[in-house]
Backbone bond lengths (Angstrom), bond angles and torsions (degrees), N, CA, C in turn:
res aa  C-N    CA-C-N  psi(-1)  N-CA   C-N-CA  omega(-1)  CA-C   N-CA-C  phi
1 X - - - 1.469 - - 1.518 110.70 -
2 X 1.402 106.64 -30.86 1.689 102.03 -168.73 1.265 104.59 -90.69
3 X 1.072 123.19 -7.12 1.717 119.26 167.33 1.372 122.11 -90.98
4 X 1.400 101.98 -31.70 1.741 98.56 162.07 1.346 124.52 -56.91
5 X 1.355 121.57 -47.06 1.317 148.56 -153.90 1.548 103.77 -77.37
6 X 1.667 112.16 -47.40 1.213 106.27 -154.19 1.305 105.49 -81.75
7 X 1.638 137.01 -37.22 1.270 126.50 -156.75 1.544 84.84 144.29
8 X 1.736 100.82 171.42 1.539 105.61 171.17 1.186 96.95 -106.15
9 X 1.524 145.69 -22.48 1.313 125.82 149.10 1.664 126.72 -17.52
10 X 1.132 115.71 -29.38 1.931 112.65 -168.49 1.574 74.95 -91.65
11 X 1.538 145.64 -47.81 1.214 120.10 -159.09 1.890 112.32 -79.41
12 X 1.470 85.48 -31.22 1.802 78.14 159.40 1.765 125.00 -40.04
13 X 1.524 89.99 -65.11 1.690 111.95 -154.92 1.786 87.98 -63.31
14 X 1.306 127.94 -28.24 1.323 119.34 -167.43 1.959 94.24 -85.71
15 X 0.541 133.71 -21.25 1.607 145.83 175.44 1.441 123.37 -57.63
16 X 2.003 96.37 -61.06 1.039 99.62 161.76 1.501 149.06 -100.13
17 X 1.289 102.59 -16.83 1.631 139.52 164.83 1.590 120.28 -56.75
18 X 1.123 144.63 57.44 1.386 150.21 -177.45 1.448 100.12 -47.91
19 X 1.487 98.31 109.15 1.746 103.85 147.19 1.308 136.22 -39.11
20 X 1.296 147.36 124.75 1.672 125.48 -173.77 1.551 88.58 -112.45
21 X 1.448 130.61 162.44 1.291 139.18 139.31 1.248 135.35 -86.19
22 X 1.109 147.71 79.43 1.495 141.34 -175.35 1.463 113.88 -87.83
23 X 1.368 101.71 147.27 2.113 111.01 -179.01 2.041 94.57 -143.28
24 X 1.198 79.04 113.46 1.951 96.76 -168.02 1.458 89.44 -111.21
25 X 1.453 136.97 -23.89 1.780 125.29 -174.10 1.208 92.51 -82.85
26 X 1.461 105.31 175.39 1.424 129.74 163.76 1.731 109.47 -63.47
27 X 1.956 106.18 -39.15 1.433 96.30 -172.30 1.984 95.60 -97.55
28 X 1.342 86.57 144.57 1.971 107.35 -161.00 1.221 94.29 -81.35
29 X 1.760 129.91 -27.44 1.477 115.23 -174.79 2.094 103.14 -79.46
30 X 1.304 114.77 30.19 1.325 120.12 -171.70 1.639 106.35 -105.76
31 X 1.703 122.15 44.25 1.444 100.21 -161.89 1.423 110.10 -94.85
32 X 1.202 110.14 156.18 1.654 126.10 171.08 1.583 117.28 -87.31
33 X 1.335 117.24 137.91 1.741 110.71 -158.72 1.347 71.61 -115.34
34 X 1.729 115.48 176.43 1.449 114.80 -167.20 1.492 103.67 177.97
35 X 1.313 130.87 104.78 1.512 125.22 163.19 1.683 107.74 -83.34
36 X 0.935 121.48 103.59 2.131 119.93 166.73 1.170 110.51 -110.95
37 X 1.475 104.55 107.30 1.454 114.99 -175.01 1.681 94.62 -132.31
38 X 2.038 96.84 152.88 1.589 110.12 -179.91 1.209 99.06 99.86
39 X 1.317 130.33 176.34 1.226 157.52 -114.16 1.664 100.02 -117.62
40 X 1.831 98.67 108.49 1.846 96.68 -156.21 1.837 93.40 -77.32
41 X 1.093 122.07 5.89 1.269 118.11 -172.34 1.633 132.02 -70.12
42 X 1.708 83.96 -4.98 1.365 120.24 -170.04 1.215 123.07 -94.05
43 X 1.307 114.62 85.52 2.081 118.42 -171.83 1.441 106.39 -72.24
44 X 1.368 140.33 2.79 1.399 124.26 161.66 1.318 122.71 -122.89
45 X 1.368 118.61 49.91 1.502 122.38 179.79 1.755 129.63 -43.02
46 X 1.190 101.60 145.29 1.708 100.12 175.64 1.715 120.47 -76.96
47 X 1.268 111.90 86.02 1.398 113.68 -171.45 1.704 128.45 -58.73
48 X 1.351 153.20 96.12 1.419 126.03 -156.81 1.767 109.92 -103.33
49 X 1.007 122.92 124.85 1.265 132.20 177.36 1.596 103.52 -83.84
50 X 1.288 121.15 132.77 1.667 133.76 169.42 1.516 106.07 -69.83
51 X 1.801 107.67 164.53 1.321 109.65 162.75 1.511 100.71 -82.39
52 X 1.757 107.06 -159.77 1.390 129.00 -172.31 1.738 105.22 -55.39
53 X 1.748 98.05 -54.74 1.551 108.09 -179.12 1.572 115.07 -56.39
54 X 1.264 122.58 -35.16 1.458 137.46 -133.15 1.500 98.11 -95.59
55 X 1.711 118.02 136.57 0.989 126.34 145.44 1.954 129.05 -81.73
56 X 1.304 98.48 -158.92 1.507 87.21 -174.96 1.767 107.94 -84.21
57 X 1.027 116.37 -2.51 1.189 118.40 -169.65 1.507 130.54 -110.78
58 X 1.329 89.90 6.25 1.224 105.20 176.23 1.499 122.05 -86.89
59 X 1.277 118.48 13.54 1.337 149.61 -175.56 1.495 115.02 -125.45
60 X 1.424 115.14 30.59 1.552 133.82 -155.29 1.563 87.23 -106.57
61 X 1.275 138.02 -42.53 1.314 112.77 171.28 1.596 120.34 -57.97
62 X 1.447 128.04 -30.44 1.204 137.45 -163.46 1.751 89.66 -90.01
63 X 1.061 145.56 -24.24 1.106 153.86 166.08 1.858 105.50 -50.65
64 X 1.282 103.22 -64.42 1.652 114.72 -159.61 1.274 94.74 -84.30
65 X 1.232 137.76 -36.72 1.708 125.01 179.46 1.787 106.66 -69.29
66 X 1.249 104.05 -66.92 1.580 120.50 -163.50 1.441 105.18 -41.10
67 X 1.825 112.95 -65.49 1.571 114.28 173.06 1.381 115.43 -36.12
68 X 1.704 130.59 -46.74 0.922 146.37 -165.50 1.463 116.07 -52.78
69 X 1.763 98.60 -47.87 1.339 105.49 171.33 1.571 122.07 -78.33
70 X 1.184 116.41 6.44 1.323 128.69 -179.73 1.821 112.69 96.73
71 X 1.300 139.31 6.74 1.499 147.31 157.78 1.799 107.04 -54.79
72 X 1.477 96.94 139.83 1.645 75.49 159.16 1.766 102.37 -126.40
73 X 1.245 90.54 142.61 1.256 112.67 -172.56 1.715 120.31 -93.06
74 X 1.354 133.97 163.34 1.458 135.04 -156.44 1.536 102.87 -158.70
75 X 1.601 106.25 88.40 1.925 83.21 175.45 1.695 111.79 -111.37
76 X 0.965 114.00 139.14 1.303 124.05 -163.44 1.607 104.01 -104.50
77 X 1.612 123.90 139.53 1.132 131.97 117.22 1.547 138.11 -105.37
78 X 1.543 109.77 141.17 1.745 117.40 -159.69 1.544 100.85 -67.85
79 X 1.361 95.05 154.78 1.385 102.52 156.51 1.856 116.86 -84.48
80 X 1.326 119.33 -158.92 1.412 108.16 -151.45 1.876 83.46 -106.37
81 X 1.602 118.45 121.47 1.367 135.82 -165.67 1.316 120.71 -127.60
82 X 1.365 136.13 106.36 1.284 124.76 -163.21 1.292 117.66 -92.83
83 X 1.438 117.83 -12.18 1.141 117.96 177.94 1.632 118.29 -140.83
84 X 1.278 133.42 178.81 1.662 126.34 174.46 1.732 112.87 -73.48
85 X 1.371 117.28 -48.02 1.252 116.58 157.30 1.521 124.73 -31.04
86 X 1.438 119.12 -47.07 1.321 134.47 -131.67 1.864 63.26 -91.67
87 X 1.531 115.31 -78.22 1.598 124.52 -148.85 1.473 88.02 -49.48
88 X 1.441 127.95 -56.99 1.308 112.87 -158.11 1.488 129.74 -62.32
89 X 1.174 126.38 -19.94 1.305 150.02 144.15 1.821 104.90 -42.09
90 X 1.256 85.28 -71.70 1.886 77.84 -175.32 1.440 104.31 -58.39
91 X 1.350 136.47 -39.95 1.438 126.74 -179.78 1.131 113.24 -50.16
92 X 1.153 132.00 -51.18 1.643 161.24 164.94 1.632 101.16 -7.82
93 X 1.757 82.96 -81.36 1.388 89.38 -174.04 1.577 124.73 -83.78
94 X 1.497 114.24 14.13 0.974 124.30 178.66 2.107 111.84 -70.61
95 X 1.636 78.47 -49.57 1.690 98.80 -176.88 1.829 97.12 -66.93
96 X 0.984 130.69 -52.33 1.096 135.21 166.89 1.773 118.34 -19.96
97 X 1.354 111.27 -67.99 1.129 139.14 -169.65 1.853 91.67 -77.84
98 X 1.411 129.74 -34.27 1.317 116.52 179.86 1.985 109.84 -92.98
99 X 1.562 98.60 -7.31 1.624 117.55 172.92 1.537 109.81 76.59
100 X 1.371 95.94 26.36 1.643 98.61 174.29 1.678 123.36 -91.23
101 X 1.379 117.11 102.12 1.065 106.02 -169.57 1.756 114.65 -75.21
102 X 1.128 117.18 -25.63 1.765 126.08 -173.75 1.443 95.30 -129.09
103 X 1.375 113.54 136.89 1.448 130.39 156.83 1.425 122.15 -137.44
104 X 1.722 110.26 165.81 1.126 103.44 -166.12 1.827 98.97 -116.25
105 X 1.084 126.55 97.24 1.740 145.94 174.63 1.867 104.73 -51.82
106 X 1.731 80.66 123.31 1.614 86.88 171.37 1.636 97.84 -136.33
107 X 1.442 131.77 95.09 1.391 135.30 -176.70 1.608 113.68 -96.05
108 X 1.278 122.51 136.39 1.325 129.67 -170.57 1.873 98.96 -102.70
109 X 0.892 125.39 118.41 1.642 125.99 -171.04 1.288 106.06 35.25
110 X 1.915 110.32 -114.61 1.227 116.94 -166.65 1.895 114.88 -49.25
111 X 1.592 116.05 -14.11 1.301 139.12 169.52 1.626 103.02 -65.97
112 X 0.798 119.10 -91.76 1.558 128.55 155.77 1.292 141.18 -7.87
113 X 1.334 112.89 -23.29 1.254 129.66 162.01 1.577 119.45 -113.75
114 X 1.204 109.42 -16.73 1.652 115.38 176.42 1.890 108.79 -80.79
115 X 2.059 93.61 -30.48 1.673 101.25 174.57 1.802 104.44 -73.85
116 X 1.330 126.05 -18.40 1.668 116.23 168.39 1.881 101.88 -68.64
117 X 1.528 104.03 -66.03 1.427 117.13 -174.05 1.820 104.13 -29.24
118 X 1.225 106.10 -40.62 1.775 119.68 176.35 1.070 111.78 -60.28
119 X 1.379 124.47 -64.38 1.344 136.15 -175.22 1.639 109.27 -58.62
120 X 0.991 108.24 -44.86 1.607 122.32 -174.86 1.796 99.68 -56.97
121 X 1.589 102.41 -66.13 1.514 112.42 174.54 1.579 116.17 -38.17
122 X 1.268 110.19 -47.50 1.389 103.06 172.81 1.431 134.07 -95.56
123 X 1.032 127.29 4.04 1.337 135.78 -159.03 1.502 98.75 -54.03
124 X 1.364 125.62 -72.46 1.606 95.02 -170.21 1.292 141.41 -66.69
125 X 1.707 119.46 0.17 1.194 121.92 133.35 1.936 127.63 -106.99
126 X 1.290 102.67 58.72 1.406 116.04 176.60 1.954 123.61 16.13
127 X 0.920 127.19 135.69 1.809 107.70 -176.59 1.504 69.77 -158.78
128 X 1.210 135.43 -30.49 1.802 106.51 178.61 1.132 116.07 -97.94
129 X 1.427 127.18 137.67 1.607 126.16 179.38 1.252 104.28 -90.10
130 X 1.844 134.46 -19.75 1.510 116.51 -158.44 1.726 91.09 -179.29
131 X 0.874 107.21 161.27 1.615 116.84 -170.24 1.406 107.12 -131.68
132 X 1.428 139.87 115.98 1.564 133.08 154.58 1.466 105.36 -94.72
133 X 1.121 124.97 119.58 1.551 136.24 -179.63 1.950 113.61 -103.70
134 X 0.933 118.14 81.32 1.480 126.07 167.41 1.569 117.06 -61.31
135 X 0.853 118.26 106.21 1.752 122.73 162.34 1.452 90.55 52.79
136 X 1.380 112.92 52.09 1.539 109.64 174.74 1.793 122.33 -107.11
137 X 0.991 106.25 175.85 1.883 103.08 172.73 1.660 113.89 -134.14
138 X 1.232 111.55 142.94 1.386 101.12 150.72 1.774 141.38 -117.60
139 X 1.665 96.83 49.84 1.282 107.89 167.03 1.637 113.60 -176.56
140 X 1.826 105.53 123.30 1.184 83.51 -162.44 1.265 134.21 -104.36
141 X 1.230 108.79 46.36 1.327 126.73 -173.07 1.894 100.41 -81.62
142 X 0.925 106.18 -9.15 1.684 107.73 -177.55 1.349 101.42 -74.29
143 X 1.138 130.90 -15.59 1.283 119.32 173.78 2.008 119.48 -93.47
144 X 0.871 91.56 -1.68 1.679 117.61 173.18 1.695 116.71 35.34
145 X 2.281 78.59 49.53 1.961 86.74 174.47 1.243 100.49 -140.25
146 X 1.328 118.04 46.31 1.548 132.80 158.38 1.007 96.46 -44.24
147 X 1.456 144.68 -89.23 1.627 139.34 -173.24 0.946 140.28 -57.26
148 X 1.834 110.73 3.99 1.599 112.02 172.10 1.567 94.68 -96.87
149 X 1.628 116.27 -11.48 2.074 113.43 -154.91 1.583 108.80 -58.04
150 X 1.419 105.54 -13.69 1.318 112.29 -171.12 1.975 122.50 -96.41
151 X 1.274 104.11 4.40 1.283 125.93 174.27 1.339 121.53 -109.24
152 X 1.611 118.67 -29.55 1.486 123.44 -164.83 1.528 97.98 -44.10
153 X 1.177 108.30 -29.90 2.093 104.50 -156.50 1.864 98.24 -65.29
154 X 1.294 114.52 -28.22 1.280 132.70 -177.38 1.666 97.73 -53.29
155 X 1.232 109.94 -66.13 1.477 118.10 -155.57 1.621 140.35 -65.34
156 X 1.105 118.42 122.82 1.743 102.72 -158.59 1.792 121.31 -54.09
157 X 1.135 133.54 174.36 1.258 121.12 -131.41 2.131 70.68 -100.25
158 X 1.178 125.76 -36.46 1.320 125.90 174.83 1.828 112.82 -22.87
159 X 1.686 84.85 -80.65 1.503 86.55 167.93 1.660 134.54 -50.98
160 X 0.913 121.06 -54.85 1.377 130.85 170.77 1.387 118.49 -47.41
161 X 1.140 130.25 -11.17 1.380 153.97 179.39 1.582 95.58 -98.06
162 X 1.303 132.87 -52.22 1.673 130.21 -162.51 1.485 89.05 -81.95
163 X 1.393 117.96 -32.23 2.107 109.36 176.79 1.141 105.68 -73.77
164 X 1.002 135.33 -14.79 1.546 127.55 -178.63 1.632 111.49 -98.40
165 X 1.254 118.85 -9.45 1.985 128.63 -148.87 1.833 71.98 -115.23
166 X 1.422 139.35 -23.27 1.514 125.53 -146.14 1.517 85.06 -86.41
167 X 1.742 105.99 -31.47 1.773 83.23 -156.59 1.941 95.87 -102.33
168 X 1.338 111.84 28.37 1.312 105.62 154.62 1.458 128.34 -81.12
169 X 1.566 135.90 165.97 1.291 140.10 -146.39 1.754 85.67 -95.98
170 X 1.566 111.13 126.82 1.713 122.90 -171.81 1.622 91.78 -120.00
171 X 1.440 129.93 -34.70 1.560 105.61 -179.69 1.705 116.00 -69.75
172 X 1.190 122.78 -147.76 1.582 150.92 -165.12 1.701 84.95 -98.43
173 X 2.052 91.14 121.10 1.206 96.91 -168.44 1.896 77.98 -145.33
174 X 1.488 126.62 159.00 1.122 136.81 152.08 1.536 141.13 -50.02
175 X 1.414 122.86 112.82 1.254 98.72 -161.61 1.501 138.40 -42.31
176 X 1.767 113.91 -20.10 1.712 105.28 158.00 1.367 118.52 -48.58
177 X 1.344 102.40 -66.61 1.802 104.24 171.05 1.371 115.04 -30.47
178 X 1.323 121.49 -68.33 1.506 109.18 -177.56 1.297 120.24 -58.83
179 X 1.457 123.40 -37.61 1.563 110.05 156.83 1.434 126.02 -49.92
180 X 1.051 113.02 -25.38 1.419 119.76 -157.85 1.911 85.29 -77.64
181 X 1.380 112.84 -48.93 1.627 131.53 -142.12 1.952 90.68 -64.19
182 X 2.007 81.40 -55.40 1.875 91.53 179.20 1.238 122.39 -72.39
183 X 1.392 124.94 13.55 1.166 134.38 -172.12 1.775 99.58 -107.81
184 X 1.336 128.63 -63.77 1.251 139.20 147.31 1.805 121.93 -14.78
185 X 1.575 96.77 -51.85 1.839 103.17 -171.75 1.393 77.26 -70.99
186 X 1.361 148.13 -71.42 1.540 132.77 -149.51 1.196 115.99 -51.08
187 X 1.605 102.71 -44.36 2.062 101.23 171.54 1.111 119.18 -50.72
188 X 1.850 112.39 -39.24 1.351 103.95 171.61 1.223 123.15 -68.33
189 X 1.324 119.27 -44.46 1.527 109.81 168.81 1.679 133.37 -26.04
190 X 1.493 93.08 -33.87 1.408 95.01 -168.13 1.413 104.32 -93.25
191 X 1.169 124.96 -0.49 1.533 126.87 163.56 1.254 123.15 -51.64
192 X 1.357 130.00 133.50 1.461 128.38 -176.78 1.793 113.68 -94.44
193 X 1.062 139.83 163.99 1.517 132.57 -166.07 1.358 106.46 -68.14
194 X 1.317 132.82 -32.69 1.507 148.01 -163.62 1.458 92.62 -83.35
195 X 1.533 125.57 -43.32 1.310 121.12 -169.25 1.230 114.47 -63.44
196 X 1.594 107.33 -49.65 1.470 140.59 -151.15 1.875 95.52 -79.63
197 X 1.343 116.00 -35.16 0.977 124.30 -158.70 1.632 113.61 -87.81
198 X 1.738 105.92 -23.88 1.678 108.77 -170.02 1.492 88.72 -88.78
199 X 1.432 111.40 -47.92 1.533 110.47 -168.46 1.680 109.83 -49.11
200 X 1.633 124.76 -33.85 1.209 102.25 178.94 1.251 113.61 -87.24
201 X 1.430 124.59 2.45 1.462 125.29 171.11 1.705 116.04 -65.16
202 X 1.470 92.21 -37.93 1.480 111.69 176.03 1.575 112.80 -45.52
203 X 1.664 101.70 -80.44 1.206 125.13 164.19 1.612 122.74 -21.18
204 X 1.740 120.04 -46.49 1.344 131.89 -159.82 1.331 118.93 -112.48
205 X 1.830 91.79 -9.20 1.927 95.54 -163.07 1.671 74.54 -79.58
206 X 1.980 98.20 165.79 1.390 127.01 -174.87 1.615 100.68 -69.47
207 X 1.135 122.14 95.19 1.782 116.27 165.74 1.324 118.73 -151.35
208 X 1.136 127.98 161.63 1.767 118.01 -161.56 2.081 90.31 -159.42
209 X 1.250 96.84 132.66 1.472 91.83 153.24 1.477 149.53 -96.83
210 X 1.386 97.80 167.27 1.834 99.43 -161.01 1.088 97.96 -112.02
211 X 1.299 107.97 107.06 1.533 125.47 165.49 1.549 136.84 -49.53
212 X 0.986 92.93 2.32 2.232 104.81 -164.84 1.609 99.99 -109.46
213 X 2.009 83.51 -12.31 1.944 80.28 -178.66 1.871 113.80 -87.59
214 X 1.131 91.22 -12.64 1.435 104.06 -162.61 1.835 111.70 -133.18
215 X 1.488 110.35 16.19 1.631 119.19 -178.63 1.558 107.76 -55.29
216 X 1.374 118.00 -41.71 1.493 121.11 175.21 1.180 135.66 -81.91
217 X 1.444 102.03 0.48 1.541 105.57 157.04 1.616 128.22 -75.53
218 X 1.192 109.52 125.90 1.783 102.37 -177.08 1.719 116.49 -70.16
219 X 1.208 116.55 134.86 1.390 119.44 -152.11 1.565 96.15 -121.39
220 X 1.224 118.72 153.09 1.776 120.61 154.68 1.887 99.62 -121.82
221 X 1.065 102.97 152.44 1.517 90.54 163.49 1.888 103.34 -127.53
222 X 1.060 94.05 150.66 1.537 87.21 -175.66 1.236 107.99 -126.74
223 X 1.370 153.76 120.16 1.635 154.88 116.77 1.315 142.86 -99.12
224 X 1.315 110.37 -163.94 1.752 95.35 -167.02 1.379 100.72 -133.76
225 X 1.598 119.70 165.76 1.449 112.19 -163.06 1.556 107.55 -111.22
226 X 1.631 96.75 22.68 1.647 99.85 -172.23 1.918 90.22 -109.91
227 X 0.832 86.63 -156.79 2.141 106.17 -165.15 1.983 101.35 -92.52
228 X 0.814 98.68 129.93 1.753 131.73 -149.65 1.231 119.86 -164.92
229 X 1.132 108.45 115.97 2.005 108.45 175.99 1.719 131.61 -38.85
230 X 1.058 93.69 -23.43 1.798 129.46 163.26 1.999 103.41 -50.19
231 X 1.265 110.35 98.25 1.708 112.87 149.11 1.511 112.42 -6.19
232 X 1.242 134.06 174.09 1.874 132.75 106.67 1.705 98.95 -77.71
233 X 1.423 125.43 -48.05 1.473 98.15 163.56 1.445 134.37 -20.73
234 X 1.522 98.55 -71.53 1.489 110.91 -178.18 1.488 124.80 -37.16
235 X 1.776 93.55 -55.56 1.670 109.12 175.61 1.484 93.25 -58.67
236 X 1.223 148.11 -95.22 1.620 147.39 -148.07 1.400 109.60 -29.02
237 X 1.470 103.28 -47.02 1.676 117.25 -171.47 1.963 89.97 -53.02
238 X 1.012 98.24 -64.33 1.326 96.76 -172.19 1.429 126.00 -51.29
239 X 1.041 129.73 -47.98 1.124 146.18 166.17 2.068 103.81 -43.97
240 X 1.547 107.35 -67.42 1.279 105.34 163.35 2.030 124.12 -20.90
241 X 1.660 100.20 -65.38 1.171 115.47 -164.85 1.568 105.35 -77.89
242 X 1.203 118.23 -13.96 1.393 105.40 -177.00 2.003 95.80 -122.19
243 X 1.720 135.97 53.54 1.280 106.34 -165.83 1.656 121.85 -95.68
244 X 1.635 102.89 55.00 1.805 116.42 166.46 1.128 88.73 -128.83
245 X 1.267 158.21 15.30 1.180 158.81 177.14 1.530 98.41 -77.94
246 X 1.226 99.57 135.84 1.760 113.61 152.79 1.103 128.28 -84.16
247 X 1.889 119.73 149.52 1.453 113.37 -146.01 1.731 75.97 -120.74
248 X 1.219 101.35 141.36 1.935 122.29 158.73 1.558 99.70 -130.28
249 X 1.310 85.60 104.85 2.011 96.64 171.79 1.683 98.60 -119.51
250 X 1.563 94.54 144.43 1.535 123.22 -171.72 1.292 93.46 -126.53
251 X 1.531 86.18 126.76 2.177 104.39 178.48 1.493 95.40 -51.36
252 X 1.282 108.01 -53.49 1.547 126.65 -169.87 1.295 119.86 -115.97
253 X 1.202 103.47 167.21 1.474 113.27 167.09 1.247 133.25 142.71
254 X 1.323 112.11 -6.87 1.696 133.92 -175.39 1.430 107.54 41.48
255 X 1.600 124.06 -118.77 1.399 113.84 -141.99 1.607 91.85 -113.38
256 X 1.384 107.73 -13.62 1.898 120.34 -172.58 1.091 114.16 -126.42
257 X 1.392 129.33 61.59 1.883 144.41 -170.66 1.827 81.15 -61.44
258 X 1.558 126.84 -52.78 1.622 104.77 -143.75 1.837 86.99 -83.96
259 X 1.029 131.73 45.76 1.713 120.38 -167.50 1.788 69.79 -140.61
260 X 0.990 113.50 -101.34 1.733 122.05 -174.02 1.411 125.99 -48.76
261 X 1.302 104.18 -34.90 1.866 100.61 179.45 1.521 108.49 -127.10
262 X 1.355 115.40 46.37 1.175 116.42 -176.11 1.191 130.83 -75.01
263 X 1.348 114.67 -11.99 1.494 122.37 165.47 1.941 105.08 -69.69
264 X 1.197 125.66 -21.07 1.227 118.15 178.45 1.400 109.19 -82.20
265 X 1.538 105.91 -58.91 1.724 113.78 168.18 1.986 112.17 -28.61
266 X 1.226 88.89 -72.18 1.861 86.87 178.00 1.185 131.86 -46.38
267 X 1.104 122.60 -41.99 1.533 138.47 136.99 1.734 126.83 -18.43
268 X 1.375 112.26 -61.56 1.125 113.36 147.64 1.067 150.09 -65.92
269 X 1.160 104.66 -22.34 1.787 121.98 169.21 1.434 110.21 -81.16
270 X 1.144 123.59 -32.19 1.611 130.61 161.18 1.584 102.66 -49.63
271 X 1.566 112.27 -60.98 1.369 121.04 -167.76 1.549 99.78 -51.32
272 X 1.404 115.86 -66.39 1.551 119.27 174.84 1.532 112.26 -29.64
273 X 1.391 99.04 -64.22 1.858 92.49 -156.20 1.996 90.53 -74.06
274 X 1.191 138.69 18.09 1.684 110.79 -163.86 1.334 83.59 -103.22
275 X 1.271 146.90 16.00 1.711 146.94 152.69 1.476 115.21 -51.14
276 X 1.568 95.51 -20.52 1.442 110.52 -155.46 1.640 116.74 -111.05
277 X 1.023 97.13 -24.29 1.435 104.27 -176.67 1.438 98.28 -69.42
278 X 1.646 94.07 141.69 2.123 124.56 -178.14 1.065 84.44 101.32
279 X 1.132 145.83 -46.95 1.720 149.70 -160.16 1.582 115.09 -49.51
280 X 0.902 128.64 173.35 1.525 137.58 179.58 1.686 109.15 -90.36
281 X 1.965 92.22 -31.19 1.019 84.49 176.01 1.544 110.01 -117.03
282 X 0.701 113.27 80.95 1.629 119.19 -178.48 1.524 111.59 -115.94
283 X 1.444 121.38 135.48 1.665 131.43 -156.52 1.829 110.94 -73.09
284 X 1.736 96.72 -10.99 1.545 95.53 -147.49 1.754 97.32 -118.79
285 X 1.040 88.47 136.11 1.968 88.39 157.57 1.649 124.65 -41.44
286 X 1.161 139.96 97.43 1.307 125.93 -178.23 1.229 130.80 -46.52
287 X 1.427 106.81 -24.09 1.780 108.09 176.38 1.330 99.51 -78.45
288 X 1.601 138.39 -13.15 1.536 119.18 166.82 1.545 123.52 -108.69
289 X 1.413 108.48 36.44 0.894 126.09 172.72 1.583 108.59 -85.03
290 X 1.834 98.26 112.70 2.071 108.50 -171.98 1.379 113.33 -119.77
291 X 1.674 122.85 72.57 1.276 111.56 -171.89 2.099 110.12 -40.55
292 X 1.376 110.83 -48.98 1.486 107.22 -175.76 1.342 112.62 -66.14
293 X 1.097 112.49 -40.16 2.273 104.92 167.24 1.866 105.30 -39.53
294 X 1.650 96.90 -71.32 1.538 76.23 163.05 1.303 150.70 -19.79
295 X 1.136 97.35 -65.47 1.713 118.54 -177.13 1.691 106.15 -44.74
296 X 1.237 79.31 -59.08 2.155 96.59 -178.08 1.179 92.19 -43.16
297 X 1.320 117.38 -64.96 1.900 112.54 -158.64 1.720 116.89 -53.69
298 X 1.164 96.82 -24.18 1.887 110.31 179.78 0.968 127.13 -77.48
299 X 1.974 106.94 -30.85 1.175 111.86 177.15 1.635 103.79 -75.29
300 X 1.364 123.95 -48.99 1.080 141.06 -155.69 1.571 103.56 -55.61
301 X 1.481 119.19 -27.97 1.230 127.96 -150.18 1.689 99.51 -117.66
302 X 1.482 108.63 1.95 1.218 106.85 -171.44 1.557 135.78 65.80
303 X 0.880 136.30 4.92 1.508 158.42 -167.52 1.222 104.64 -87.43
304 X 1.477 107.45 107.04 1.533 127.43 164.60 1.599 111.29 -66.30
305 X 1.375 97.96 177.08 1.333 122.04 177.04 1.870 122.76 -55.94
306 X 1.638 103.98 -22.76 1.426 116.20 -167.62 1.556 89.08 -90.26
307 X 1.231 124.46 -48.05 1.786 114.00 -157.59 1.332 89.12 -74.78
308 X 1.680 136.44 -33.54 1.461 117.41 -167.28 1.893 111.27 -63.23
């Protein structure tokens, strides 16, 4: 379904894009899935973490533009993690094992908050340079299933699938959106109960981040002003805890802006990482570095002076 739906672009990017497998724990059924595409010359890549539903590939548009412009890009799906300790460790040594000492984190919700939990984990020896947070949170008590997080492992993969499908978008949505939506249920489909089951532990177990650990990291936050599993609580909180942060707001976009509005998403993520360029740590090849390509894309997209 998700290849019909999405475009022949996803059957491209799956064509040409080689999956890698990596196993960094001691236990081997722990593997890391991984698209790294663009220019390996590049020691601070833009890493993207999935939500709960999301595989690694669901970040395949941000894949085929970004490389294009010369970035190299890293999309990750987790192995099966029961706790924030547990993932951050495996992230750890994930970058380790790929020899990346600094990266630049782009997390989509349950992504998004595991890339603070990261940042937080490392702060006194630094491994994140910058954070993009999509429809993300930093505490997860907003979802107000702290006391079920400790059962999900119990539950058949049926159910755990209808908790995750509840907080998808059910009214009158645009046909990208609905591609985007039926594109998403297939990722979930392909989730296994163990997968499906740590990730909402992730999501539900009691944890919140500490901001004093991670104030000097440069942040974007990104959401949309349409209907999304995301609070306006949630968003404010955030906004509160991070306020030097830069704002990327999307008229639209529901719960998957880089699936449906990804020409805006990329755009911003350009905007994010161009702090960086000359830098050591900068995402992009310098010889494809196009201040006027930019420009075009801003005009094209309409974007004033306030959203940049």
């Amino acid at each position: 379904m998700g290849e019909i739906k999405v475009s022949p672009d996803y059957n491209w990017f799956r064509s040409t894009v080689p999956l890698k497998k990596i196993i960094v724990d001691d236990d081997d059924s722990k593997i890391w899935s991984l698209y790294d595409a663009g220019p390996r010359n590049i020691r601070c890549p833009l890493i993207f973490l999935p939500p709960v539903s999301g595989t690694a590939d669901v970040f395949f548009r941000q894949i085929l533009a970004l490389t294009a412009w010369g970035y190299r890009v890293i999309a990750l799906q987790y192995p099966v993690y029961w706790d924030h300790l547990e993932f951050c460790d495996g992230f750890r040594k994930l970058l380790d094992h790929l020899q990346l000492d600094k990266v630049h984190l782009f997390g989509a919700s349950l992504g998004g908050f595991l890339a603070q939990k990261f940042a937080e984990y490392t702060h006194k020896s630094p491994r994140v340079h910058s954070l993009i947070l999509c429809n993300s949170f930093s505490d997860t008590s907003i979802f107000n299933q702290t006391w079920t997080a400790n059962s999900f492992w119990l539950m058949p993969s049926f159910m755990l699938k209808k908790i995750v499908l509840g907080n998808f978008s059910s009214g009158p949505v645009d046909p990208l959106m609905a591609d985007a939506i039926d594109f998403m249920v297939d990722r979930l489909e392909s989730l296994g109960q163990s997968e499906l089951a740590s990730r909402l532990t992730l999501n539900c177990q009691n944890s919140y981040v500490e901001p004093h650990k991670i104030r000097d990291v440069p942040v974007t936050i990104m959401d949309v002003f349409d209907q999304s599993a995301l609070s306006t609580e949630a968003k404010e909180e955030m906004y509160k805890l991070y306020p030097s942060a830069r704002r990327a707001h999307l008229k639209t976009g529901g719960n998957f802006p880089y699936l449906c509005r990804s020409a805006e998403v990329n755009l911003y993520v350009q905007i994010h990482l161009l702090q960086f360029h000359g830098t050591k740590y900068a995402a992009i090849d310098p010889s494809m570095v196009n201040a006027e390509e930019l420009e075009v894309q801003k005009g094209s997209l309409g974007l004033g002076k306030e959203e940049q």
